[in-house]
N, CA, C and O atoms as a GROMACS GRO file, in nm:
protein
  340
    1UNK      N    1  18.282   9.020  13.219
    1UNK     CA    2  18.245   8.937  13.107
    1UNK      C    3  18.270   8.792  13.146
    1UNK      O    4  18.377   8.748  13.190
    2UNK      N    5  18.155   8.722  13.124
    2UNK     CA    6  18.195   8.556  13.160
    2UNK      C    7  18.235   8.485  13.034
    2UNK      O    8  18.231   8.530  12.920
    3UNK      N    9  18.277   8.361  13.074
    3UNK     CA   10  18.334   8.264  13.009
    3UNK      C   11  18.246   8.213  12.964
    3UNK      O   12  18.142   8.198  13.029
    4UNK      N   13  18.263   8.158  12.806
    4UNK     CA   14  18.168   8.069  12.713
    4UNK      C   15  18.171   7.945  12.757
    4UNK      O   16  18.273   7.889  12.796
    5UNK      N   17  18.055   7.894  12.753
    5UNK     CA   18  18.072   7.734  12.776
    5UNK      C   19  18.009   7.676  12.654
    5UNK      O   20  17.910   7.712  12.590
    6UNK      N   21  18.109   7.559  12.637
    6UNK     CA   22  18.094   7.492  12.514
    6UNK      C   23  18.123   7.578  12.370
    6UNK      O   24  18.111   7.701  12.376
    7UNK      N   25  18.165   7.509  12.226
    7UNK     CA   26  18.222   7.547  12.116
    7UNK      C   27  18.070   7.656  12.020
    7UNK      O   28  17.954   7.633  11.985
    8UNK      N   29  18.169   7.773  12.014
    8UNK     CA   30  18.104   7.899  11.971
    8UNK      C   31  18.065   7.805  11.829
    8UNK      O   32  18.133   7.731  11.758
    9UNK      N   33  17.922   7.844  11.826
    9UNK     CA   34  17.841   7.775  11.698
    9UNK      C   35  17.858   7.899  11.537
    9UNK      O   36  17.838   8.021  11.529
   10UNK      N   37  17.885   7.838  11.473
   10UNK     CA   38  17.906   8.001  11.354
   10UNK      C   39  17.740   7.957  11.276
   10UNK      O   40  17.667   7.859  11.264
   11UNK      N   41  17.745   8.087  11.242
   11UNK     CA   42  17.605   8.095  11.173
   11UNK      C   43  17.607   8.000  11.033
   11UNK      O   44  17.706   7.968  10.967
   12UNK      N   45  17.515   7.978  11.018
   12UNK     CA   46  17.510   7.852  10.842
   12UNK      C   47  17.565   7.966  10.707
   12UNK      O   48  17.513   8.074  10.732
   13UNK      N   49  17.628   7.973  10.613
   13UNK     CA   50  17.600   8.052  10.511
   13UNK      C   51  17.519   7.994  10.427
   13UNK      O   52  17.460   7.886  10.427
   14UNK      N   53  17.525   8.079  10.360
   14UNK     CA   54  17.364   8.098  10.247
   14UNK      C   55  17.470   8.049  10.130
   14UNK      O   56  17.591   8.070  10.117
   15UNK      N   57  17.402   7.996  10.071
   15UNK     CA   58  17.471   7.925   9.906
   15UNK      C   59  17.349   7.975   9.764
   15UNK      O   60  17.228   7.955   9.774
   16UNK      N   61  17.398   8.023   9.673
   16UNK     CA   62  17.328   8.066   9.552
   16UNK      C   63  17.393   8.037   9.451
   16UNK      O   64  17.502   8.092   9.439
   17UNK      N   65  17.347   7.945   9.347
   17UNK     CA   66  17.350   7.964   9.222
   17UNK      C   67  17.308   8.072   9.144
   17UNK      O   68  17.190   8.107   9.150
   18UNK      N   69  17.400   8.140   9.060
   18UNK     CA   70  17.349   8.307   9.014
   18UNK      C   71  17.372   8.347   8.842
   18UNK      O   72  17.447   8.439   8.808
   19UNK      N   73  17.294   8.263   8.745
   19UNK     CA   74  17.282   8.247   8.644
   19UNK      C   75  17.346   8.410   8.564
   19UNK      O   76  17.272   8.508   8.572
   20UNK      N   77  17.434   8.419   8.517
   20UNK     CA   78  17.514   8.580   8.485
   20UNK      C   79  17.555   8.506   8.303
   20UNK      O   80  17.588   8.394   8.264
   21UNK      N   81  17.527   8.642   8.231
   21UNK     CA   82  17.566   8.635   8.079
   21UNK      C   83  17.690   8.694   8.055
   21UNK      O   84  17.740   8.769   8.139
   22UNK      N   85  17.750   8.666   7.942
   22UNK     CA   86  17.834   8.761   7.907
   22UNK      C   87  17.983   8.792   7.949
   22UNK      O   88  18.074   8.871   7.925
   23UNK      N   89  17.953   8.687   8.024
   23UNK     CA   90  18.154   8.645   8.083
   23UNK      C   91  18.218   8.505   8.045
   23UNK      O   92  18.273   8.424   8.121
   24UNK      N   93  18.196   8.495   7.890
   24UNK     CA   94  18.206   8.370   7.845
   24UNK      C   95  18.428   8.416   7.847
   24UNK      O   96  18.477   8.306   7.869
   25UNK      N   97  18.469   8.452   7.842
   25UNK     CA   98  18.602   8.424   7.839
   25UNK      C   99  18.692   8.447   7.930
   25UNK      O  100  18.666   8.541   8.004
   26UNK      N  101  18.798   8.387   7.949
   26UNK     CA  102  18.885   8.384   8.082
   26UNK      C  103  18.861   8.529   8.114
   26UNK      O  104  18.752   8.555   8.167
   27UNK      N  105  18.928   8.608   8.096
   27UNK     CA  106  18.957   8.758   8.140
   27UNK      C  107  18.827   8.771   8.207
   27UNK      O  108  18.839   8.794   8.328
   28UNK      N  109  18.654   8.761   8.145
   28UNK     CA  110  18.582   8.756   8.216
   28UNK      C  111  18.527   8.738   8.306
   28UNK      O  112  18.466   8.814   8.381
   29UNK      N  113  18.556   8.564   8.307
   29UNK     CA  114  18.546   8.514   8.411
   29UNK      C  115  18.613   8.581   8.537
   29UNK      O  116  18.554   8.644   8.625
   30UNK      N  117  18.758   8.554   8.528
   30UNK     CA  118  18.847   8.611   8.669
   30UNK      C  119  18.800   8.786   8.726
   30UNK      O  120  18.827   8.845   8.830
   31UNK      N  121  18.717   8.832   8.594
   31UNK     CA  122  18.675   8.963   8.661
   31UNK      C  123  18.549   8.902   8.730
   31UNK      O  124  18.553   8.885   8.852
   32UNK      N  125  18.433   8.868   8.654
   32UNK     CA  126  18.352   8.852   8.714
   32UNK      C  127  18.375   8.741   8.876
   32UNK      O  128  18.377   8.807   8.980
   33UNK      N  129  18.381   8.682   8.882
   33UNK     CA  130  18.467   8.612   9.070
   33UNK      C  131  18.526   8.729   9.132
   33UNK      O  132  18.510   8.740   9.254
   34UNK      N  133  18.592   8.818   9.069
   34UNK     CA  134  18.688   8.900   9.150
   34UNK      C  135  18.597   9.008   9.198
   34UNK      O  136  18.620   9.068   9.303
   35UNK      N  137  18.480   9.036   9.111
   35UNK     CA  138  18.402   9.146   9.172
   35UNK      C  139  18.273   9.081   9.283
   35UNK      O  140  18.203   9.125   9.375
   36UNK      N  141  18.290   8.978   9.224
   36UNK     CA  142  18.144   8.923   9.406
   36UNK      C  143  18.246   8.910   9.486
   36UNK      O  144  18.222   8.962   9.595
   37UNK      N  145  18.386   8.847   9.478
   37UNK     CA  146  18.484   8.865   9.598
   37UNK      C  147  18.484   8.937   9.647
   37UNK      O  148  18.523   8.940   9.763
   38UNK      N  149  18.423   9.064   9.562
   38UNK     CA  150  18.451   9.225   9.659
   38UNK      C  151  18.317   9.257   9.740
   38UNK      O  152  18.300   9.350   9.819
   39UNK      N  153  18.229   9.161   9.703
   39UNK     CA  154  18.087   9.219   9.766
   39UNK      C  155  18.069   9.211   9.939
   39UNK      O  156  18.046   9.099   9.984
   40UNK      N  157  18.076   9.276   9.996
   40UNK     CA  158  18.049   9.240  10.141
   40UNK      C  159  17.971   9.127  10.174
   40UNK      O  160  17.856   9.120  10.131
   41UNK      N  161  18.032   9.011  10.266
   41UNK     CA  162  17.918   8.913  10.265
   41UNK      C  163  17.948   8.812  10.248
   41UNK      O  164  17.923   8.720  10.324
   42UNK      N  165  18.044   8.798  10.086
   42UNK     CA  166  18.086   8.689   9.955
   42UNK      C  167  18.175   8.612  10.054
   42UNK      O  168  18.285   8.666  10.065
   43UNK      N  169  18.163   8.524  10.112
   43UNK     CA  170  18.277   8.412  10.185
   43UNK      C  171  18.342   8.381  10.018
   43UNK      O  172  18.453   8.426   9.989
   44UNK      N  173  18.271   8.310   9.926
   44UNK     CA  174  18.349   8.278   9.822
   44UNK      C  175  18.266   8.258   9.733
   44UNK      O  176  18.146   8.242   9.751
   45UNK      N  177  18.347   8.258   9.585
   45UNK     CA  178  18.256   8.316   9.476
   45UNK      C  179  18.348   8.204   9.345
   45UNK      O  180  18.470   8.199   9.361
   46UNK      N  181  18.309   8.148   9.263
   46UNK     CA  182  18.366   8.072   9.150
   46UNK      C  183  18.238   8.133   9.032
   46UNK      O  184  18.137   8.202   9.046
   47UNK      N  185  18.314   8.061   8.902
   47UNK     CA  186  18.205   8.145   8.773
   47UNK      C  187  18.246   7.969   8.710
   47UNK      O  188  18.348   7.901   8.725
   48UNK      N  189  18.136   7.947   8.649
   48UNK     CA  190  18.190   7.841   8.533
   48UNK      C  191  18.157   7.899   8.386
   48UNK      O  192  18.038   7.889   8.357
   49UNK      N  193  18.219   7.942   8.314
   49UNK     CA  194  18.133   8.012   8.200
   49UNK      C  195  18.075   7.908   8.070
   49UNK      O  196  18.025   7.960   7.970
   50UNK      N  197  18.086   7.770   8.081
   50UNK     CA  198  18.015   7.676   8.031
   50UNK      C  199  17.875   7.678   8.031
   50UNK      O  200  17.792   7.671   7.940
   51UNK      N  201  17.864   7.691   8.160
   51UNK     CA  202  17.724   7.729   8.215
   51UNK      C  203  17.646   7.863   8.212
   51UNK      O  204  17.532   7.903   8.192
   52UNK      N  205  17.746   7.903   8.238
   52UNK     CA  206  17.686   8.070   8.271
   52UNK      C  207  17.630   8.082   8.419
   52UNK      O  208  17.542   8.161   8.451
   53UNK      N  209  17.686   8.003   8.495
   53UNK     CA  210  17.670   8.002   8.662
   53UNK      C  211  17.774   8.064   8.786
   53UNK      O  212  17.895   8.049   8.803
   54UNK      N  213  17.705   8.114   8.839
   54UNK     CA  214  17.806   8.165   8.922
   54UNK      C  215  17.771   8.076   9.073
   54UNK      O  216  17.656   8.035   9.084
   55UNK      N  217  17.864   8.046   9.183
   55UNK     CA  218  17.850   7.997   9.272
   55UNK      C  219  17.876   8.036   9.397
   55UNK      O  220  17.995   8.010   9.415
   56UNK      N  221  17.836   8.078   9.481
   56UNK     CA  222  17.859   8.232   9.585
   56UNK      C  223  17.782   8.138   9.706
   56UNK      O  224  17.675   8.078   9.705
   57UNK      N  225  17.867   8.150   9.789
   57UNK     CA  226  17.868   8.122   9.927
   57UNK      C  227  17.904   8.271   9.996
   57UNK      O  228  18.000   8.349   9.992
   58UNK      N  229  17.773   8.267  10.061
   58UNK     CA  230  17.758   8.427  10.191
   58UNK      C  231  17.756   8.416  10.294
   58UNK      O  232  17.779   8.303  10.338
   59UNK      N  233  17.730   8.514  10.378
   59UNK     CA  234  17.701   8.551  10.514
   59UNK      C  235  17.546   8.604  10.532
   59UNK      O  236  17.524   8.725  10.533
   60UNK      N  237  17.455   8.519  10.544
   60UNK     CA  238  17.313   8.596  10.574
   60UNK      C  239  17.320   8.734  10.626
   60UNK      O  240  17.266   8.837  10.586
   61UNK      N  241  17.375   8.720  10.694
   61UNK     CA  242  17.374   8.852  10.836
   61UNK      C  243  17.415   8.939  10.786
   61UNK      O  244  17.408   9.036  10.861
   62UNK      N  245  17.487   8.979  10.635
   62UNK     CA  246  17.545   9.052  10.570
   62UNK      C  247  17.465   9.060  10.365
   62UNK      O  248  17.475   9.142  10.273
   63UNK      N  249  17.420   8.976  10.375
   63UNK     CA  250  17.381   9.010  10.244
   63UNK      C  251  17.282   8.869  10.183
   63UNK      O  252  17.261   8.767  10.250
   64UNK      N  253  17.237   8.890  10.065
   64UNK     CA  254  17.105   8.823  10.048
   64UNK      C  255  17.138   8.804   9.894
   64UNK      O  256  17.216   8.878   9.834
   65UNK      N  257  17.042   8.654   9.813
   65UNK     CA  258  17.089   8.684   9.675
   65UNK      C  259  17.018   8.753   9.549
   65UNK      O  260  17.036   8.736   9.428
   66UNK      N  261  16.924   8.845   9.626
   66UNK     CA  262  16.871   8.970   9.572
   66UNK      C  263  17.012   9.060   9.548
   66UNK      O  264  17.086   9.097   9.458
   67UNK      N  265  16.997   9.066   9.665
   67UNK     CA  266  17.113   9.217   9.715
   67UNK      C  267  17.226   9.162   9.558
   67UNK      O  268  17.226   9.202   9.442
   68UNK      N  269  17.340   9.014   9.656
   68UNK     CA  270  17.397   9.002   9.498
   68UNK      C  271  17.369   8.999   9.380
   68UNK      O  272  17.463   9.056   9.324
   69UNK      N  273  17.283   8.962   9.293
   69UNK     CA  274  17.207   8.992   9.151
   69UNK      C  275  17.226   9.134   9.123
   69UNK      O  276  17.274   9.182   9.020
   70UNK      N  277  17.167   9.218   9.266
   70UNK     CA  278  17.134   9.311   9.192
   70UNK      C  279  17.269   9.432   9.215
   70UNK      O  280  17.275   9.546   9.169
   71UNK      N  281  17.354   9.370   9.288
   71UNK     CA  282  17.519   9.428   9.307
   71UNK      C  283  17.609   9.444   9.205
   71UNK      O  284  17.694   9.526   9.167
   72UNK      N  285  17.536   9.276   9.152
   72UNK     CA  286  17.652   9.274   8.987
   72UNK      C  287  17.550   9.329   8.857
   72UNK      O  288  17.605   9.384   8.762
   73UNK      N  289  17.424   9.315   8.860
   73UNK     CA  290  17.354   9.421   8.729
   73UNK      C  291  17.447   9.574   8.770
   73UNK      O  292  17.519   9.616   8.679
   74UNK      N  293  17.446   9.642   8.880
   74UNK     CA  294  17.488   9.785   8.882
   74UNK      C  295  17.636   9.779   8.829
   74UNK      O  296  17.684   9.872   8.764
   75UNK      N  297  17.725   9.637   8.868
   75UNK     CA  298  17.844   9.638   8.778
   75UNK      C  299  17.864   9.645   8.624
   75UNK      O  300  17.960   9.660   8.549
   76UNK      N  301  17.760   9.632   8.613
   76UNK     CA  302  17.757   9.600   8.425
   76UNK      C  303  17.745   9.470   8.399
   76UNK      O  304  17.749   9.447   8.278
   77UNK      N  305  17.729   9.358   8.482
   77UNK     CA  306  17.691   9.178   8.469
   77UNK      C  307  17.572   9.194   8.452
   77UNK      O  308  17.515   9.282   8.517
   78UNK      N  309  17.510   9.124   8.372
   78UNK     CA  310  17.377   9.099   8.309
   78UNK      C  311  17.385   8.946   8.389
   78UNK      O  312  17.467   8.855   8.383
   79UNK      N  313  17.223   8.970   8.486
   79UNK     CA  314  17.237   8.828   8.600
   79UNK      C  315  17.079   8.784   8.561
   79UNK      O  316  16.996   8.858   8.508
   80UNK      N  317  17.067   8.702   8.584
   80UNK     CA  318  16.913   8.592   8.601
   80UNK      C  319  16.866   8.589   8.757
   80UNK      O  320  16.915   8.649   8.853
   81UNK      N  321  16.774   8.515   8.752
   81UNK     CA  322  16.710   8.512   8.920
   81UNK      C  323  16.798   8.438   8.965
   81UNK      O  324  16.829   8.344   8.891
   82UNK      N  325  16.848   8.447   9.059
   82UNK     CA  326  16.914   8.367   9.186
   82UNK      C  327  16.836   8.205   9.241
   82UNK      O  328  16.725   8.173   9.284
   83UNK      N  329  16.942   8.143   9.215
   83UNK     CA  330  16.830   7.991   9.225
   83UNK      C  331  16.934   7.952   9.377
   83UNK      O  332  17.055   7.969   9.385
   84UNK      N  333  16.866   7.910   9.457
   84UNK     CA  334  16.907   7.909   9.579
   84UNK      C  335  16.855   7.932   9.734
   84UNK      O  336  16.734   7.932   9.759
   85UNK      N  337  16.945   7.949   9.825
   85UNK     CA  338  16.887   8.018   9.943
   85UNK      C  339  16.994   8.137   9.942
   85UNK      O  340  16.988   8.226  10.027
   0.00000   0.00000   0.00000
């Protein structure tokens, strides 16, 4: 095995805004973050429930914001289209 030359490049993640109902109160919120935390993929996940936005930073190579939308509808989150890449 040879030696790398020059600094290993990491892939870009994917960023989505992910419009979700129904987690208007704390307890909600911290569930809803805690379950895209769990999604394979999720580098990181925040909820603002002012908005009703969720904010999810991924791993392309691992997941898409179809895939998430449609990860948290099978949770019981009622989600909107994914505005994003």
């Amino acid at each position: 095995m040879g030696a790398v030359d020059g600094p290993i490049q990491a892939a870009p993640a994917g960023r989505v805004w992910l419009p979700v109902g129904g987690a208007s109160c704390c307890r909600g919120t911290h569930g809803l973050e805690r379950d895209l935390r769990r999604l394979g993929g999720v580098l990181e996940a925040s909820f603002n429930p002012a908005s009703g936005i969720a904010y999810v930073v991924y791993d392309p190579a691992v997941t898409d914001p179809n895939r998430l939308s449609a990860t948290m509808r099978a949770a019981g989150h009622v989600t909107g289209t994914p505005i994003g890449t």
